[in-house]
N, C-alpha and C positions, 0 to 999 in steps of 0.2 A: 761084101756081106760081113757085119760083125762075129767076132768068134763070142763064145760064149762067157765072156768078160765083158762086154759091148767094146773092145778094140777092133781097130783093121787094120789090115798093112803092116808088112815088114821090112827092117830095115828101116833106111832115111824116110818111106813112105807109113811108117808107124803112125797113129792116131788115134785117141780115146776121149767123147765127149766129154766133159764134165761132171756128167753124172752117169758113167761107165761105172757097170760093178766092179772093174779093177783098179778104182781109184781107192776103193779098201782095202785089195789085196797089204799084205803086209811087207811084203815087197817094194811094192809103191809107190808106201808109204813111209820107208826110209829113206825113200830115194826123192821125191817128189819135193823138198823143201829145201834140197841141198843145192847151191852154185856148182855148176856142171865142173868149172875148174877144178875145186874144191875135191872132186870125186878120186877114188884110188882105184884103177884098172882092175888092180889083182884084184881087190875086193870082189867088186863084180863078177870078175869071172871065177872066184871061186864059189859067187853064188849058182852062175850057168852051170860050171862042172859039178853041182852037188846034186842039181835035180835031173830028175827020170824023162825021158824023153816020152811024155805020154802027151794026150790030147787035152788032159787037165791042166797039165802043166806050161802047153804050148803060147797062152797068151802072155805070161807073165814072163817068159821066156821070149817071148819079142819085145816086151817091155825093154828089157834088162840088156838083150842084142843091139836097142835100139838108143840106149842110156850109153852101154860102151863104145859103141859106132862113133858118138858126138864127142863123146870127153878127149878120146884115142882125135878125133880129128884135129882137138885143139893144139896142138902137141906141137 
């Protein structure tokens, strides 16, 4: 079932159609256009460490779990 972003899944099973409202998150949308190599670990995760562990927060925060997962595997 989607969460309330239209995503599902966490982790490697993360997934947001197209026209998911967290494709505007702003979040998303810094990340969304960048070459995964390209990306900086700590950035990320000083985004994870900065937000509140709530239910609003939770989709964009599997984004972002699911962003560091791929970059971290290239490695």
């Amino acid at each position: 079932m989607p969460d309330r972003l239209g995503a599902d899944g966490n982790g490697d099973a993360w997934f947001a159609p197209l026209d998911a409202a967290i494709t505007n998150h702003p979040f998303y949308q810094q990340y969304n256009k960048s070459p995964i190599a390209g990306l900086d670990p700590a950035d990320i995760k000083t985004l994870i460490g900065g937000m509140p562990p709530t239910v609003e927060s939770a989709p964009i925060l599997n984004y972002l779990r699911w962003v560091l997962a791929i970059r971290v595997s290239i490695d």
